[in-house]
C-alpha positions as CSV (number, residue, x, y, z in Angstrom):
1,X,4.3,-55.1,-38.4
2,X,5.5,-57.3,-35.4
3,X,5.3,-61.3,-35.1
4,X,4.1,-60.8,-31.4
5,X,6.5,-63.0,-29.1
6,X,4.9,-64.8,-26.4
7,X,7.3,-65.3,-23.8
8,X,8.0,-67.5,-20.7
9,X,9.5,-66.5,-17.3
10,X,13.4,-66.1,-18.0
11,X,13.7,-65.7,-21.7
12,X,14.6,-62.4,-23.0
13,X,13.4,-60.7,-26.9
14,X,14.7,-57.6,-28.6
15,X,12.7,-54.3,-28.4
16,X,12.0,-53.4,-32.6
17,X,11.2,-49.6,-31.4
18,X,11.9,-46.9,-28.5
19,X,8.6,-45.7,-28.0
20,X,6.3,-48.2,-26.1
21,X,2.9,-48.7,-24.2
22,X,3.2,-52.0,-21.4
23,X,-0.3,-52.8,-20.3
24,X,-0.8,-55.1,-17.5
25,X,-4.1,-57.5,-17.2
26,X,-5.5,-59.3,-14.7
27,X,-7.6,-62.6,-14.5
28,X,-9.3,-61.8,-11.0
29,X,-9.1,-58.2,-10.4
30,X,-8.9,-57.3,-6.8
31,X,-11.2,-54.1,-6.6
32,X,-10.4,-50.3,-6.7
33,X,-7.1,-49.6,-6.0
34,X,-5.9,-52.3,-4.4
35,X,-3.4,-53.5,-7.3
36,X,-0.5,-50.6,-8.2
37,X,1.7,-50.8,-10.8
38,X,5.5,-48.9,-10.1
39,X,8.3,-48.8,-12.1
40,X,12.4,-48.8,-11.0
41,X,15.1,-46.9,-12.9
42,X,18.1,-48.6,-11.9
43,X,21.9,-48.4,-12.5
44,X,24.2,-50.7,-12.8
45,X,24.4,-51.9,-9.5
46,X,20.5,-52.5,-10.3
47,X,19.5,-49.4,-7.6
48,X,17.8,-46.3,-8.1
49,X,20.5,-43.4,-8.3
50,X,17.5,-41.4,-6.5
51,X,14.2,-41.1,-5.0
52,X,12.6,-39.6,-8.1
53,X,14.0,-42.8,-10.0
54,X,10.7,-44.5,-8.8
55,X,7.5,-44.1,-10.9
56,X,4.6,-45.0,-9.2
57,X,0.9,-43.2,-7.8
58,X,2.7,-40.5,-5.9
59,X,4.8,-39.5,-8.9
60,X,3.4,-40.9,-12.1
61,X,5.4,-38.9,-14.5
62,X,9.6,-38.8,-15.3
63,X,9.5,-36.9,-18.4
64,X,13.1,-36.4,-18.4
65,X,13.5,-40.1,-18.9
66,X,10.4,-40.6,-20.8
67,X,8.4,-42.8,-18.2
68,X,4.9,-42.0,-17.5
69,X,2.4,-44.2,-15.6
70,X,-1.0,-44.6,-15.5
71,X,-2.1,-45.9,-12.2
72,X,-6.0,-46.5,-13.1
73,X,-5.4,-48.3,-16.0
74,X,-2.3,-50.4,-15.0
75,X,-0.4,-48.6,-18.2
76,X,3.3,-47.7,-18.4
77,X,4.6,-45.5,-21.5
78,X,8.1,-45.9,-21.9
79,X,10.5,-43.8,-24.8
80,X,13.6,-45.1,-24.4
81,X,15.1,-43.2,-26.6
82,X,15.0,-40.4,-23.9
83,X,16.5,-42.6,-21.2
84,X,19.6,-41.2,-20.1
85,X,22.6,-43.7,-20.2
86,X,23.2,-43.9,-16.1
87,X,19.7,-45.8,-16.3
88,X,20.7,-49.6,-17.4
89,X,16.9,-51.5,-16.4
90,X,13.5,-50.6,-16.2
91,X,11.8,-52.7,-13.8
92,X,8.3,-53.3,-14.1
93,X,6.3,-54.5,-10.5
94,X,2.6,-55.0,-9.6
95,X,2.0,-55.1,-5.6
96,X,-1.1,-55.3,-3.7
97,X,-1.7,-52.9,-1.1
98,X,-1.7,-53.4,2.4
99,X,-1.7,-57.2,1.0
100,X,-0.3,-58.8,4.0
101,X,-2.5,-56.9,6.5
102,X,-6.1,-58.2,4.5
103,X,-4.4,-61.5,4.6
104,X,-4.7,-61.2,0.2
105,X,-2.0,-62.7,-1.9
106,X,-1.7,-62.8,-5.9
107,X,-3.3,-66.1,-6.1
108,X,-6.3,-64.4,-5.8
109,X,-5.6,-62.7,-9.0
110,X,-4.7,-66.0,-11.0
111,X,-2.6,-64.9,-13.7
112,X,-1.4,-61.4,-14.7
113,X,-0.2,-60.3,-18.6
114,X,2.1,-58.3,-19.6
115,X,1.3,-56.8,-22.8
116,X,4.0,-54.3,-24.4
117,X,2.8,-52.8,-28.1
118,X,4.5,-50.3,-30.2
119,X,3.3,-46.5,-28.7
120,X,2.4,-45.3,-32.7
121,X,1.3,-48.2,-34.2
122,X,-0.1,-50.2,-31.3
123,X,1.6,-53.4,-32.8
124,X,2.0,-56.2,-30.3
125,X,5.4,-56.9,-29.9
126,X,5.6,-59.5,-27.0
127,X,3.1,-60.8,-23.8
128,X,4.4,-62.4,-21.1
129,X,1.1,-64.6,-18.7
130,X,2.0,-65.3,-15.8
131,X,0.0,-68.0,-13.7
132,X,-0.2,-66.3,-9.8
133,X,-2.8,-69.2,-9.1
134,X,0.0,-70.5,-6.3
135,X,1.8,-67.2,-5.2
136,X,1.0,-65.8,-1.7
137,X,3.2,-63.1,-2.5
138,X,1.9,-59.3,-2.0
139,X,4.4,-58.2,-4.6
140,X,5.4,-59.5,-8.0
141,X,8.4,-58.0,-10.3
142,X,6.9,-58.9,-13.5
143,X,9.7,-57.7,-16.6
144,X,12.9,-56.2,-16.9
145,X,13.5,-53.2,-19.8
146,X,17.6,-53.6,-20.0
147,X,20.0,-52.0,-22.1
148,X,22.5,-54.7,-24.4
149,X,25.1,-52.8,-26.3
150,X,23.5,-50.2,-27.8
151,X,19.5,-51.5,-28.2
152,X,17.2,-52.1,-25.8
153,X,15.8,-55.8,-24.8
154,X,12.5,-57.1,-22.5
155,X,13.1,-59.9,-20.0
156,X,10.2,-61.8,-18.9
157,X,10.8,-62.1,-14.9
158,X,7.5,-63.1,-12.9
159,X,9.1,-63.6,-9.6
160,X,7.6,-63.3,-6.1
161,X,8.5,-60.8,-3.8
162,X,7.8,-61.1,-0.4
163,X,6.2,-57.7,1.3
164,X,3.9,-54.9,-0.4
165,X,5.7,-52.1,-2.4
166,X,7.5,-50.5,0.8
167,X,10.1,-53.5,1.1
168,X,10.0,-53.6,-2.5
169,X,11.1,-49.7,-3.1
170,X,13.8,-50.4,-0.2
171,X,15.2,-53.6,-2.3
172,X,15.4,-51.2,-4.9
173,X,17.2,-48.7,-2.7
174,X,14.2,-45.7,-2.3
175,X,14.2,-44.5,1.4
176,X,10.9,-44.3,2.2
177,X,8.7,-43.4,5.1
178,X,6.7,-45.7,7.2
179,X,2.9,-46.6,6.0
180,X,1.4,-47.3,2.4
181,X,-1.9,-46.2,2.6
182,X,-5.1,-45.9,4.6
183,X,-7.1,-43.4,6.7
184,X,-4.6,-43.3,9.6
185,X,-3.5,-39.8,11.3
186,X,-0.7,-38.0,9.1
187,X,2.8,-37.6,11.0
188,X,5.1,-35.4,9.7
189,X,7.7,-37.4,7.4
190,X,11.3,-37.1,7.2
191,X,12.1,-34.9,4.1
192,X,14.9,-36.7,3.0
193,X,11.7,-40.3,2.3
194,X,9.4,-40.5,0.0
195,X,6.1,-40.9,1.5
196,X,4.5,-44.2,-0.2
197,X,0.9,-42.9,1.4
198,X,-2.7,-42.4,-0.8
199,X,-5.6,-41.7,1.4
200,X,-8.7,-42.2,-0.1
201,X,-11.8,-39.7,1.2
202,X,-15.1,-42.1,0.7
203,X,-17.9,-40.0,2.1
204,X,-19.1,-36.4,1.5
205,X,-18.7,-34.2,4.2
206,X,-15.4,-36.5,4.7
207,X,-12.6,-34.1,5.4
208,X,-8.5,-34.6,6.1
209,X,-5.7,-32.1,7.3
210,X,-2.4,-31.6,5.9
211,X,0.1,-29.6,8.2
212,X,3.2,-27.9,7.1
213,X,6.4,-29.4,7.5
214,X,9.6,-27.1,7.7
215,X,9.7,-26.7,3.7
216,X,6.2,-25.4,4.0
217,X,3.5,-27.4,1.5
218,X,5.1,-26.3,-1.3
219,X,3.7,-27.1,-5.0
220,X,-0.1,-28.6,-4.4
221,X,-1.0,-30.4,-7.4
222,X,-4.7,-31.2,-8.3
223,X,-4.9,-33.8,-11.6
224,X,-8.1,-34.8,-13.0
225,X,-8.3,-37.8,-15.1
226,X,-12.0,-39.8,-16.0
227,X,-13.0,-42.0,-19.1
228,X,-14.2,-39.8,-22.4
229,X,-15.7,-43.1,-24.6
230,X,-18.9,-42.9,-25.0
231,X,-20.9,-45.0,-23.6
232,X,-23.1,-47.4,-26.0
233,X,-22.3,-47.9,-29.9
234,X,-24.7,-45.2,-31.9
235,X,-26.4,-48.0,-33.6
236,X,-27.0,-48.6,-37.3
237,X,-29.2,-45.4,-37.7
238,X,-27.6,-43.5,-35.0
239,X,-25.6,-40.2,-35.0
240,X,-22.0,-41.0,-33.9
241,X,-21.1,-40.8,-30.6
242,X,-19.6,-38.4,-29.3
243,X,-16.8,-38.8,-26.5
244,X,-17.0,-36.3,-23.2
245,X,-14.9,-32.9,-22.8
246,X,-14.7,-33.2,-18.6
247,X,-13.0,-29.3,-17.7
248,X,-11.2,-29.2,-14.1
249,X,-11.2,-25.1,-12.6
250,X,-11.9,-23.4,-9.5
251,X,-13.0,-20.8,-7.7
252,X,-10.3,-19.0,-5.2
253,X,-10.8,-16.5,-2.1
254,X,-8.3,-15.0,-0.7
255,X,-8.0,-13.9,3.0
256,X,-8.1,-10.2,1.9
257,X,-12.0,-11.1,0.2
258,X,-10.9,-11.0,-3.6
259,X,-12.3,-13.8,-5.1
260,X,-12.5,-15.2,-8.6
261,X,-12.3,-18.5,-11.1
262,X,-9.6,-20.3,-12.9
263,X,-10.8,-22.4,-15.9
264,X,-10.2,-23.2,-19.2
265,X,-13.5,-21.7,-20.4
266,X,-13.1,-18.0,-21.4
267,X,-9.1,-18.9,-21.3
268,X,-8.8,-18.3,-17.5
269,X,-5.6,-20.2,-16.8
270,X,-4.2,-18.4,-13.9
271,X,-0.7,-17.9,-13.3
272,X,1.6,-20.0,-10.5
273,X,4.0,-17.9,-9.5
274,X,2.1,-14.4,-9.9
275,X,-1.9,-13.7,-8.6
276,X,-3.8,-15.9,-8.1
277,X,-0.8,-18.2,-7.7
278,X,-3.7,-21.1,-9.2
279,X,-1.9,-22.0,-13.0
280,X,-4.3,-24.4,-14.9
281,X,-1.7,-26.5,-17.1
282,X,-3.7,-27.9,-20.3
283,X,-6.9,-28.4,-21.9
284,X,-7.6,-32.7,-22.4
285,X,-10.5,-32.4,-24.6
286,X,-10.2,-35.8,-25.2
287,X,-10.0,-37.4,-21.7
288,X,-7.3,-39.7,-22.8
289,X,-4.3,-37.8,-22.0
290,X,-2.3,-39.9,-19.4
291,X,-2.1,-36.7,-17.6
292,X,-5.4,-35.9,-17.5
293,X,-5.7,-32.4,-16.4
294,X,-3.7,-30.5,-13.8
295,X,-4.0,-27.5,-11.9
296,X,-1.1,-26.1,-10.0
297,X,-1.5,-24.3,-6.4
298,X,1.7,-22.1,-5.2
299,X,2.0,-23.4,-1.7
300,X,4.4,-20.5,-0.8
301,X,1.4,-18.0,-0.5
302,X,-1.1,-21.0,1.0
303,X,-1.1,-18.2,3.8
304,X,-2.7,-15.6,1.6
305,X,-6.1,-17.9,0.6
306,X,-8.9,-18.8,2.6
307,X,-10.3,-21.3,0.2
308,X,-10.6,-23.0,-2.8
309,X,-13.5,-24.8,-4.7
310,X,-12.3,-28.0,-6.8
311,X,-15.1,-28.4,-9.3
312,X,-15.3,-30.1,-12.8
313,X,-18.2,-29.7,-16.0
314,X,-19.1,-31.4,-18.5
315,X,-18.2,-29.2,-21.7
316,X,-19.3,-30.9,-24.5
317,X,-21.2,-34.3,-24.7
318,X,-23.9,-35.9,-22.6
319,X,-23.9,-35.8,-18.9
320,X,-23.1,-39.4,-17.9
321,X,-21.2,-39.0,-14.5
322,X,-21.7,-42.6,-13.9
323,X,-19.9,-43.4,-16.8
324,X,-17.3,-41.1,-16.5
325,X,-15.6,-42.7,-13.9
326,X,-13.7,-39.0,-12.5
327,X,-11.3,-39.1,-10.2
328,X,-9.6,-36.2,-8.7
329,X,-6.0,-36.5,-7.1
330,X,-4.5,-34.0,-4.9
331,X,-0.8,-34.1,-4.0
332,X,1.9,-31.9,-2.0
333,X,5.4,-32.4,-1.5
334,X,6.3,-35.4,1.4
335,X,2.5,-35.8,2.1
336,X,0.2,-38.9,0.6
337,X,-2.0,-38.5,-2.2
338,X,-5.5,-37.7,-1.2
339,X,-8.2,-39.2,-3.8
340,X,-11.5,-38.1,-4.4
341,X,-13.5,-39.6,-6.7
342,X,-17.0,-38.8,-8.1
343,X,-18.7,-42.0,-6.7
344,X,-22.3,-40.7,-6.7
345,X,-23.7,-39.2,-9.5
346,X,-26.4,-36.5,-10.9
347,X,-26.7,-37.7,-14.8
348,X,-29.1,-34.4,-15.1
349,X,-26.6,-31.8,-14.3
350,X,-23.2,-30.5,-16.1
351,X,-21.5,-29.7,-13.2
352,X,-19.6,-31.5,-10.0
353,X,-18.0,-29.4,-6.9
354,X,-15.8,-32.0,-5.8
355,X,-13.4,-31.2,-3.3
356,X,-13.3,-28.0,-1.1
357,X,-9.6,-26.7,0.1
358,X,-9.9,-24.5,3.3
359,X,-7.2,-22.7,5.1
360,X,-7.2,-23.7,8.6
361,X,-4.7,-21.8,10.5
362,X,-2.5,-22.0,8.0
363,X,-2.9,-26.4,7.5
364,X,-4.5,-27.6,4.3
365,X,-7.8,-28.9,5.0
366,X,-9.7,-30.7,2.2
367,X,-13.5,-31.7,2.6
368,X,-15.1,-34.6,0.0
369,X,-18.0,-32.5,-1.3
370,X,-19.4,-34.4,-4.5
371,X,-22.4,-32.1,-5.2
372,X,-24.1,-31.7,-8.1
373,X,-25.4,-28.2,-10.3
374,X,-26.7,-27.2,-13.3
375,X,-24.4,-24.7,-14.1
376,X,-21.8,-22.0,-12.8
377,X,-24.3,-19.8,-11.3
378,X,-25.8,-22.7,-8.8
379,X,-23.0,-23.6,-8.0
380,X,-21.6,-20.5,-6.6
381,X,-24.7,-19.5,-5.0
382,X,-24.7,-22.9,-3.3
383,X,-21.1,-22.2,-1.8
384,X,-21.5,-18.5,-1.1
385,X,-19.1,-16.7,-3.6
386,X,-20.7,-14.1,-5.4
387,X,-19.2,-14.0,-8.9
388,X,-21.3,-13.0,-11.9
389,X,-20.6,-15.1,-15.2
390,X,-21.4,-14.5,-18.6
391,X,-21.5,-16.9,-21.4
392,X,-17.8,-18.1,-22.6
393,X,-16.2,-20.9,-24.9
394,X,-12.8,-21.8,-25.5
C-alpha cells in the first residue's frame, strides 16, 4: 500500500510500479466531447519518432508500448514495463476542441486532477489539482511519465498551451492534416498526416460519405464501447444486480446477393482476410474492457459489398438503453472518426440497428439509423434481408 503524494506544478515523485491507470477529473465539465485527453511518446529530443507515437481518439491503443486510452472516460493505462527504450517521456495533455473557435478556455473547467493509481491494486500513488480558474488556454500539458536511470518518475507540469490539440501534436512533431473536428465536407488528406478529424452524426437519417484515397479505405474498424453497471443498488431485500452483456454484429450483403450475420451469438466471428472479409475480434461481456468491442471490415474487397447493418443487443440483463450510454465509433485509415451514439432510446426492446454502411459507387456511405426491435427477426424484416434465425447462445 501507497502514501498517495499530492503534488504541486514542478515537483517530480517516483513511480513504485510499471503498470498504471492515470484518471483525469474535472471541476466544470464542458459537455460531450468537447474535452480529449492524448498522450506523446517522445525521444530524447522530447519529439515523437512517428506519427503512431501519439495516442489520442483516432488511435486509442499502442499495445506495443503498452499505452491505451480511453477517450470517454478521460483514462490512460500505461505498462511501462513494455515501453521500448527509444521512448524517454510520456506526456499527458487535455485540450478542448475547436476551443478557440467557441471562444471557450480552461477557466471554464476550474481545476482538473490528475489521479495516477496502481493498474492491480488500484492504490493511489500520487494526484496532481490543478487550478485552470485563470487559464484561457485551449490546451493544457498536465504531467510528464520520464525515464531516470533505470525507473520510471511522474512530473507534475500543468502548463498552458496556447492552440487546440493540432498545434499541440505539431509542438510535439506529428504532421497532421488541417481541421480537428466538425461536420464540414471531407477533402482527401495527404497520406503521409494524420488526420486529427471526429465527426459526430447527431440525427437519424443523418448520413456522411467517405471516398477512397489512392491506398483505397483499407482496414474499417467499427468499436463499441457503453457502460455495463447497473443502474440502482438492489436494495436490502433485492436480488443483486446484475451488470449488461451489450453484443456488437452485423448483417452483410454482398453485390452478388449472398447475405448473412456476423455475431458473437452462435460463435459467428467472421473472418478478415477470407469471406465475408467482416472478423469480429472479442466478446466484452463485461462492458468494461477499454476496448470495448471491435469488428474488423477488409476495405480491400469494399467493392464486393453492397451493405452492411451495424446493430448491437442486449444479451443478458435488463434493457436500459438510457443507461447504457452506447457509443459506436467507426474508423478507416487517413479519414476522421465518425461517432454514432445511441442517443434516443427504446427501454422495451433488446435490440438497436445503429449505423447502416452502404456502397455507393464504390465510397463508404454511413447513415445514423438508431432504431429500435425486439429481436433478430424484426429487425431484419424491418431492413429487408431475409435471413431465418434460430435460437443460439454463446
Amino acid at each position: 500500500m501507497y502514501d498517495r503524494i499530492d503534488m504541486i506544478a514542478g515537483q517530480n515523485c517516483p513511480l513504485p510500479v510499471p503498470a498504471l491507470h492515470v484518471t483525469v477529473m474535472t471541476g466544470r465539465k464542458i459537455s460531450g466531447p468537447d474535452l480529449d485527453m492524448s498522450a506523446f511518446l517522445l525521444n530524447a529530443q522530447g519529439q515523437v519518432s512517428q506519427d503512431e507515437d501519439f495516442v489520442f481518439y483516432n488511435q486509442p491503443l499502442r499495445a506495443d508500448q503498452g499505452v491505451e486510452l480511453e477517450p470517454e472516460q478521460n483514462r490512460l493505462t500505461l505498462h511501462l514495463d513494455r515501453t521500448q527504450p527509444s521512448v524517454q517521456k510520456i506526456a499527458l495533455t487535455m485540450t478542448i476542441t475547436d476551443g478557440q473557435v467557441k471562444g471557450r478556455s480552461f477557466a471554464e473547467v476550474q481545476h482538473v486532477t490528475v489521479l495516477v493509481k496502481d493498474f492491480l491494486t488500484g492504490f493511489e500513488i500520487a494526484g496532481f489539482e490543478l487550478d485552470t480558474a485563470k487559464n484561457q488556454e485551449t490546451a493544457l500539458i498536465l504531467v510528464e511519465f520520464y525515464r531516470h536511470q533505470d525507473n520510471w518518475k511522474l512530473r507534475a507540469v500543468g502548463q498552458g498551451f496556447v492552440g487546440g490539440l493540432q498545434p499541440l501534436a505539431e509542438f510535439y512533431g506529428v504532421d497532421v492534416s488541417e481541421g480537428e473536428s466538425g461536420p464540414a465536407p471531407l477533402p482527401e488528406p495527404s497520406p503521409q498526416k494524420l488526420n486529427l478529424s471526429k465527426i459526430t452524426l447527431d440525427k437519424r437519417g443523418q448520413s456522411i460519405s467517405l471516398e477512397k484515397n489512392r491506398n483505397g479505405l483499407g482496414e474499417i474498424i467499427v468499436n463499441l464501447n457503453w457502460n455495463s453497471t447497473p443502474t440502482k443498488s438492489p436494495g436490502l431485500f433485492g436480488r443483486k444486480a446484475e451488470g449488461i452483456d451489450l453484443d456488437l454484429a452485423c448483417l452483410w450483403e454482398f453485390q452478388d446477393g449472398v447475405r448473412g450475420a456476423v455475431q458473437a451469438l452462435g460463435g459467428h466471428f467472421g473472418n478478415l482476410q477470407q469471406f465475408p472479409f467482416i472478423e469480429l475480434d472479442q466478446d466484452d461481456r463485461s462492458g468494461r474492457s477499454i476496448g470495448g468491442e471491435t469488428m474488423r471490415i477488409n476495405g480491400n474487397y469494399w467493392h464486393e459489398f453492397s451493405r452492411v447493418l451495424i446493430f448491437a443487443f442486449i444479451y443478458e440483463g435488463v434493457p436500459n438503453w438510457s443507461h447504457v450510454d452506447a457509443v459506436i465509433t467507426i474508423k478507416s485509415h487517413h479519414q476522421p472518426d465518425i461517432e454514432v451514439r445511441l442517443d434516443s432510446h427504446r427501454n422495451d426492446q433488446f435490440m438497436c440497428a445503429i449505423a447502416m454502411l452502404e456502397n455507393v459507387n464504390g465510397q463508404l456511405r454511413i447513415t445514423k439509423l438508431v432504431d429500435y426491435f425486439s429481436g433478430h427477426q424484426q429487425m431484419d424484416y424491418a431492413y429487408g434481408w431475409g435471413l431465418n434465425y434460430v435460437a443460439g447462445s454463446k
